[in-house]
N, C-alpha and C positions, 0 to 999 in steps of 0.2 A: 823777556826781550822779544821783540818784535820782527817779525821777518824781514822786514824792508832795515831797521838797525841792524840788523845783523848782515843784512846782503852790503849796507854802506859800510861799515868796519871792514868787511872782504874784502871791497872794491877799493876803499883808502890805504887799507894793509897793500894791497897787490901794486896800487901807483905810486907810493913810498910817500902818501901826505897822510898817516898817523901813526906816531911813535908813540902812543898813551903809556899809561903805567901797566895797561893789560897785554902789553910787545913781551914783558919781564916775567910774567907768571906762567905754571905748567900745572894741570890739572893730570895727575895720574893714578887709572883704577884700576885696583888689580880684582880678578873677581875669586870666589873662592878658591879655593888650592884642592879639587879633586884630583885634577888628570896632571898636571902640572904645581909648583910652587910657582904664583902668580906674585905674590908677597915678595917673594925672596927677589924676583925677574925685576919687578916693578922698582923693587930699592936698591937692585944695581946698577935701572936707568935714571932714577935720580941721583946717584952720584956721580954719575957721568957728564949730568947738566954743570953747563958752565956757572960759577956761583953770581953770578950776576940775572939766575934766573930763580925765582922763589918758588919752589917745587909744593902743592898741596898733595897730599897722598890718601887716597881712601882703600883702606884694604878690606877686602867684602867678608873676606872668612870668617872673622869675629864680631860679625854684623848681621840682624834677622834682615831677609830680602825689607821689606818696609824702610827701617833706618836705612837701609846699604842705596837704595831711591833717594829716598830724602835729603840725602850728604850730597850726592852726585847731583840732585838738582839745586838745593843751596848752592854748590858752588858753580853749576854753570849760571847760576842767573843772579851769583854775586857781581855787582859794577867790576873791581878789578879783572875777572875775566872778560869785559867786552869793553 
């Protein structure tokens, strides 16, 4: 995605002229569980999302750093999130 598509999806989101399918999604990363359960935090705020929002969840602790990258940028530069 490109800086200026992304500064225009800001600037449409912000004047209420684009409702896409990407208004409905939630991208949520939790990163490993040393100091904190980020897993446990992260799926309690996805149940709290109203179900009219499709929640994607990546949880890093059972992911080497390399894949736990690669997920999180898959999905920030899947269409449905922009």
């Amino acid at each position: 995605m490109t800086c200026a598509r992304s500064f225009a999806k800001i600037v449409n989101y912000e004047t209420g002229n684009d409702f896409g399918p990407w208004t409905s999604q939630a991208l949520l990363v939790a990163d490993r569980n040393d100091t904190a359960d980020f897993t446990e935090d992260t799926q309690k705020i996805a149940a709290l999302l109203p179900p009219s929002i499709q929640a994607t969840q990546i949880l890093v602790t059972n992911l080497d750093p390399g894949t736990a990258r690669a997920e999180v940028q898959n999905a920030l530069n899947a269409e449905n999130f922009w």
